[in-house]
N, C-alpha and C positions, 0 to 999 in steps of 0.2 A: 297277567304281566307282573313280573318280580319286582316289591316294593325298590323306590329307591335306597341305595347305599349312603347313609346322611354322614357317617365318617368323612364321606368324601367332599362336601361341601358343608361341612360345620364346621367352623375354623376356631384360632385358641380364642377368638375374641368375639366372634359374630358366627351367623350365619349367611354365606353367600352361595345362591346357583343358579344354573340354568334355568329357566321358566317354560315349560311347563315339567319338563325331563327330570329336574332333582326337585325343583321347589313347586310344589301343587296347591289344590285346596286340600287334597290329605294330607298333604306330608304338613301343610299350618295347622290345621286341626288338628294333628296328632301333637305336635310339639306346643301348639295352645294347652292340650289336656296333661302333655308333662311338664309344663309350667308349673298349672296349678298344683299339680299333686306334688311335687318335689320342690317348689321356691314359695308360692303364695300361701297354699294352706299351712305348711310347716308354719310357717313365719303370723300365721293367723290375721294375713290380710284378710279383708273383704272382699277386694275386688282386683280387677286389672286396668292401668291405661291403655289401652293400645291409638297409634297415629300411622300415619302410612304417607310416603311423598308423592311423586306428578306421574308415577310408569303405569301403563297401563293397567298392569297387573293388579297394585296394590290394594284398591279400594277391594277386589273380592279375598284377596289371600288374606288380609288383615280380618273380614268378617268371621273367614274360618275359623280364624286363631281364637277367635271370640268367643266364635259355637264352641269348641274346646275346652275354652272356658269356663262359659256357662254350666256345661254338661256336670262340672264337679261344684254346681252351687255357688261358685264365683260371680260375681255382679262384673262386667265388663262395660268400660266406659272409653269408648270413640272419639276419640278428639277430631277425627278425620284429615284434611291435610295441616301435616306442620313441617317444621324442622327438626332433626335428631336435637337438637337443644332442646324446641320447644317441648318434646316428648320429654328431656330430663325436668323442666319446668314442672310439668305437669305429673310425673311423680314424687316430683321435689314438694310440689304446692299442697297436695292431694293426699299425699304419704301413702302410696300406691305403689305396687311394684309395676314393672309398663316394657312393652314392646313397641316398636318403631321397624312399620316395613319400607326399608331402604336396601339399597347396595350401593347406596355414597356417589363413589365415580363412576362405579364398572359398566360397560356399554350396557346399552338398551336390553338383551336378551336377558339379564342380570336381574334377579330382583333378593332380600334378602331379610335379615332381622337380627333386630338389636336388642337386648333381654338386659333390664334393671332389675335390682329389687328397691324396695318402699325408699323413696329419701335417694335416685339416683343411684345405687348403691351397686356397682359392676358386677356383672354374672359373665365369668370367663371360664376357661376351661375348667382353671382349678378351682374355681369359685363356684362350679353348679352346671353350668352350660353341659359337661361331661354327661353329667345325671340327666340335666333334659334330652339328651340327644339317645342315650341309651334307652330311656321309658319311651319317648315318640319312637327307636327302631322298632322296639318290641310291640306298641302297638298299630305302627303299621304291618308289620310281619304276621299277628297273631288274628288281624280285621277286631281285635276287643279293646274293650275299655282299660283293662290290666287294675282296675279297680275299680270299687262301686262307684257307681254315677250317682248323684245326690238323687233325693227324691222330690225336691224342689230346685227344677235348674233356676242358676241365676238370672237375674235381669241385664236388659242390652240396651245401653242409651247413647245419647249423642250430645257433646259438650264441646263447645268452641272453642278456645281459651290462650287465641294467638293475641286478644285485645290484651288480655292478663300477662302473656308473658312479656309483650314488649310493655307494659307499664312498668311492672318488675324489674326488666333491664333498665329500663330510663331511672328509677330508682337506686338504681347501684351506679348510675355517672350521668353524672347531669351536664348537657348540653345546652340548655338554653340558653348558658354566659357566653357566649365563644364566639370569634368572630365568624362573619360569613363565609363558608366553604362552597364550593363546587369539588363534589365528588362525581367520579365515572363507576357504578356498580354494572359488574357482568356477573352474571347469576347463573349462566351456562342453560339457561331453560329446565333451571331446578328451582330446589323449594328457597332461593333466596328471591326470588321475583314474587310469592310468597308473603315474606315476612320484610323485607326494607320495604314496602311501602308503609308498612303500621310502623315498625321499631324508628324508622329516620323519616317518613314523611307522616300523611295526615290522617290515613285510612283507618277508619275504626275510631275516628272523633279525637283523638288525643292532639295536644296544641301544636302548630309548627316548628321546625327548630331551623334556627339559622343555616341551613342546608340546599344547596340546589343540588338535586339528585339526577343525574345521568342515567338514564337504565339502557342497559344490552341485554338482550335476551329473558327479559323479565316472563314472556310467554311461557305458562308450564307444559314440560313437553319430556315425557320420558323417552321418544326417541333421541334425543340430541341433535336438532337440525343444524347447529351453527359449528358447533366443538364439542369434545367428550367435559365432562362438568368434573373436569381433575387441574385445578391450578397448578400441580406440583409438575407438571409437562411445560415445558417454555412455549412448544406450538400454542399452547390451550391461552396464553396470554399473553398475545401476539393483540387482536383486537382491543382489548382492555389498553394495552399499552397506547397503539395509537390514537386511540378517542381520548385519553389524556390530554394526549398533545394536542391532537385537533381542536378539543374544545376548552381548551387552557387550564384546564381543573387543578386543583390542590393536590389532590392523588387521586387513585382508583383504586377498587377493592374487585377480588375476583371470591367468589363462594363457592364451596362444589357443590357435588347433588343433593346433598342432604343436608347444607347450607352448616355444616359444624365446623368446618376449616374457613380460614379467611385470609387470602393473601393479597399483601399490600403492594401499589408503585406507586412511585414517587414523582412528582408535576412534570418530572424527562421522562417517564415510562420507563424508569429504571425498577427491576423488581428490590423490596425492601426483603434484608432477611429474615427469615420466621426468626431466629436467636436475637437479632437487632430488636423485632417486635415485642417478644421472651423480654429483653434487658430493659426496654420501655416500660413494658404493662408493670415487669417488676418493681420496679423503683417508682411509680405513681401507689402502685398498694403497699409498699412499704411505707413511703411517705403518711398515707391514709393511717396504715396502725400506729404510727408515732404522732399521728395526733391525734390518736384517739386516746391515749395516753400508756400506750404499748412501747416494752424499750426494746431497741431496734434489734438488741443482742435474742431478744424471746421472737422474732419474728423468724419465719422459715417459708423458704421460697423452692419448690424443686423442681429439677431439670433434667432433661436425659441425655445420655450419653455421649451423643453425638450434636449436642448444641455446641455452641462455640463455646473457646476458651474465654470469651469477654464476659458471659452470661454468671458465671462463679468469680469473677474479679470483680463485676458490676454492683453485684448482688453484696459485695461483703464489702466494698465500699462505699454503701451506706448501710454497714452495721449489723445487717441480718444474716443470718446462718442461709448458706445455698445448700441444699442437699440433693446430691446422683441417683439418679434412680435408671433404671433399664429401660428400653423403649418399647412403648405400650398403653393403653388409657389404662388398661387394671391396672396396671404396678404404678403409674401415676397416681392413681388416686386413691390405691392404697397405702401406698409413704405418705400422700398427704391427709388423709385423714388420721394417721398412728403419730403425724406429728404437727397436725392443724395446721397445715401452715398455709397462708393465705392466697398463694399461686403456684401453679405449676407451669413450665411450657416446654413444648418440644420443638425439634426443629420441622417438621411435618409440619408445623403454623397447628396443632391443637391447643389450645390453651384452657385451662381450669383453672374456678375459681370456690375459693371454700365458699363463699357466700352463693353460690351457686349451685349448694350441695356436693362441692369437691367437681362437678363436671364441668364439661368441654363444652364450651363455646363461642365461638367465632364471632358471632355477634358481637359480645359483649369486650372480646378483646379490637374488633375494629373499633368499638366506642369510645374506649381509651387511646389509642389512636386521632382517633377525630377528637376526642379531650384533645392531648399534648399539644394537638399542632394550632388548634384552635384555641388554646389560651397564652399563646405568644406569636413572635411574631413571623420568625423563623419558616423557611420554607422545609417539605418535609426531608429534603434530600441534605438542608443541611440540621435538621431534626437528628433525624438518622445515624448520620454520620458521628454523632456523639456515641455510639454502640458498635460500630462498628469498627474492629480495630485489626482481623486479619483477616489472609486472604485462603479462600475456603476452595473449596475440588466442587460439595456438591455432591450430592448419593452416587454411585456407579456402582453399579449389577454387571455383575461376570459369571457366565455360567459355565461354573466344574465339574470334572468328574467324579473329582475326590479332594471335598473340601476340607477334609482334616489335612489331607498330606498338602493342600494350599494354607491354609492358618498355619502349619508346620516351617513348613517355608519361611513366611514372612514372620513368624515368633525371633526363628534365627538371626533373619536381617537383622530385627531391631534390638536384638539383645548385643548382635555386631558393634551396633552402631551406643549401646551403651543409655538404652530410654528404658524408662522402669513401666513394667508392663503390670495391669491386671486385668482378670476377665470377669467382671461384675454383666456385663451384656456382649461374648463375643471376646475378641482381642483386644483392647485398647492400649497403643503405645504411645507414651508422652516423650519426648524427648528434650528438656529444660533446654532455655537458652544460654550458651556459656560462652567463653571471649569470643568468639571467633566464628561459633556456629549457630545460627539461630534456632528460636524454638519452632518445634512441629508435634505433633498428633494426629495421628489416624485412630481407626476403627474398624476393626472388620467382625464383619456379623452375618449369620447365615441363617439364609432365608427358613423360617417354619415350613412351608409349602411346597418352594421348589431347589433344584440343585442349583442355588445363587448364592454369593458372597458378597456383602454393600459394604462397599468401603466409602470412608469421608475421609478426608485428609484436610488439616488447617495447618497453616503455618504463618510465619511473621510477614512474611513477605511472599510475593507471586512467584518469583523464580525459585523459591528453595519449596513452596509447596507443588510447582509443576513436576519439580526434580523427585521429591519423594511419591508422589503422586504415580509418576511413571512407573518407579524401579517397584516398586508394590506391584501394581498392574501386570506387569512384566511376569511376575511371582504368583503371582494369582493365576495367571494365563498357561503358565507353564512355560516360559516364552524368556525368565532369565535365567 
């Protein structure tokens, strides 16, 4: 049988495929043994972390990776279940480069991996991932090693270290001052049922925190019995919302499957926007380096694309430099680490933090969250509502025939219409607000993968974003 084709599910940022048809225990071995030879050894790691989440699959596809490992004299170190966070912990803590077998949301059949080097450090297309994917084709196509295998394989051990990372995050925001909450967590039957019991309750010996925790779905369960573990779906937080209400809570938090996103509602089941969250976390870590004795002007916070317009007015009215960046964790975190800057957020709800290692975590940005609301008195919808200042469309995928002659299109409109365009990620049209016409901005960006086109559209007000929102659509569609 003809090796799998890994082009086809090696994506710019991850790996994600079908199980057992793309993603195997050969095709992890192989791409464990082009790890080491292309990211680890170069780099004169030791060893590798590898962690793995609740799908069936993981615990044997992760050992492979491991044998792969080994094979090149590499020490490989098991964290066994965590979170994609806690995996960045644990090559953050360890100064290890590390893998994480997940596929996040994607249904059950899905399983996949996520490639650091030492210090969190992103491995994406351009970054390496290219190279691993090339040396794993070539040694699964050739059945060899494509290079000597040590004459002493590494060693294979197993370290726990989910007690460590939520001590760690409780270090970087403290909860214990805050009034009493009730929060609703839905975990979706991933790895946040997992990790909220140790990070926000008692498991693993650490002190209580003023928290009554709600669990949905805390059961791990890589088929998905209740919903798919993708908050960014409004069906997926439909339960979340009403256990809010029903059991009168503060908010509710939803995690996806590999528990590194986190989206928030608010005491109505109103969902919070990831930008709204973004302008929040911002202005608590801003505040935090001015009093550390940082001037607010040396402080940088960056954002993508497609976050609101609130999120750069937010940001620089308290003093700090917002800086744009493309949507993506690599181009995230590598603007912010070329210019330190203390957080990142996108509108996807990933959020980064330097002290973090520059990575993405959900956790840590619900913690701030549960800071804010719990150190006033304020409920969170009108918490919130301090960030949130227009009215937004919201992602829409339209799928074209021919997306240049669709981008073409809508360039036209907007130059009609007199909005200064650039394409840093895609098209982005702003259109200032002037006497008489309010302001608006979209976004159109086309998909890596498939023939799709995501538009967002914000504007000052609901009826002039439904208006641009349409005639875009219309454009996109073929349809004005």
């Amino acid at each position: 049988m003809p090796s799998p084709v890994l082009s086809d599910f090696v994506k710019a940022y991850d790996v994600r495929g079908v199980v057992p048809e793309q993603l195997n225990v050969d095709v992890a071995w192989a791409i464990g043994a082009a790890f080491a030879q292309t990211i680890a050894l170069p780099e004169d790691a030791p060893g590798v972390v590898i962690g793995h989440d609740m799908r069936p699959s993981s615990p044997e596809l992760s050992r492979a990776f491991a044998a792969g490992v080994n094979a090149f004299g590499l020490d490989a170190t098991l964290v066994g279940l965590c979170s994609t966070d806690g995996l960045y912990y644990a090559s953050g803590a360890l100064d290890l480069p590390g893998a994480m077998f997940t596929a996040s949301h994607n249904p059950a059949q899905y399983n996949g991996i996520k490639l650091c080097r030492a210090g969190a450090r992103p491995v994406g297309q351009d970054s390496g991932l290219g190279t691993v994917r090339d040396l794993a084709q070539s040694l699964l196509d050739s059945g060899t090693s494509a290079g000597p295998e040590a004459t002493t394989p590494g060693r294979l051990s197993e370290h726990d270290l989910v007690v460590d990372y939520a001590r760690f995050l409780r270090g970087l925001v403290d909860l214990s001052g805050i009034r009493p909450l009730k929060v609703v967590v839905d975990a979706g039957n991933g790895m946040g049922g997992h990790t909220v019991p140790v990070v926000l309750g008692t498991e693993g010996g650490l002190d209580a925190l003023p928290l009554t925790v709600v669990p949905l779905y805390f059961e791990l369960d890589g088929t998905f019995p209740n919903h798919e573990a993708n908050p960014l779906e409004p069906a997926n937080l439909r339960d979340l919302q009403r256990a809010v209400v029903e059991h009168g809570a503060d908010l509710g938090l939803a995690f996806d499957g590999d528990a590194d996103r986190c989206f928030v509602v608010d005491e109505t089941g109103a969902p919070v926007s990831p930008s709204a969250v973004t302008s929040l976390v911002a202005t608590r870590e801003i505040g935090r380096e001015v009093a550390s004795g940082t001037a607010a002007r040396d402080v940088a916070v960056v954002y993508n694309v497609i976050s609101s317009a609130a999120v750069p007015q937010i940001i620089e009215e308290h003093g700090a430099r917002g800086i744009r960046s493309r949507v993506g964790h690599s181009f995230i975190k590598d603007r912010m680490a070329r210019e330190n800057a203390v957080f990142g957020g996108e509108h996807s709800a990933h959020y980064y933090f330097r002290d973090f290692w520059f990575a993405d975590t959900g956790m840590l940005a619900a913690m701030h969250v549960l800071a804010a609301l719990g150190g006033q008195d304020q409920s969170l919808s009108e918490l919130a509502a301090q960030y949130s200042r227009y009215a937004a469309s919201g992602e829409i995928n339209s799928t074209v025939a021919d997306v240049q002659a669709a981008t073409e299109r809508v360039r036209r409109w907007a130059l009609e219409r007199e909005a200064d365009l650039d394409e840093l990620d895609g098209l982005t049209a702003t259109h200032p607000e002037r006497s008489n016409d309010p302001m608006w901005w979209l976004n159109l960006r086309a998909s890596n993968t498939e023939p799709l086109l995501r538009l967002n559209v914000e504007a000052a007000d609901a009826d002039t974003m439904t208006q641009v929102r349409d005639d875009v659509l219309a454009l996109v569609r073929g349809e004005g």
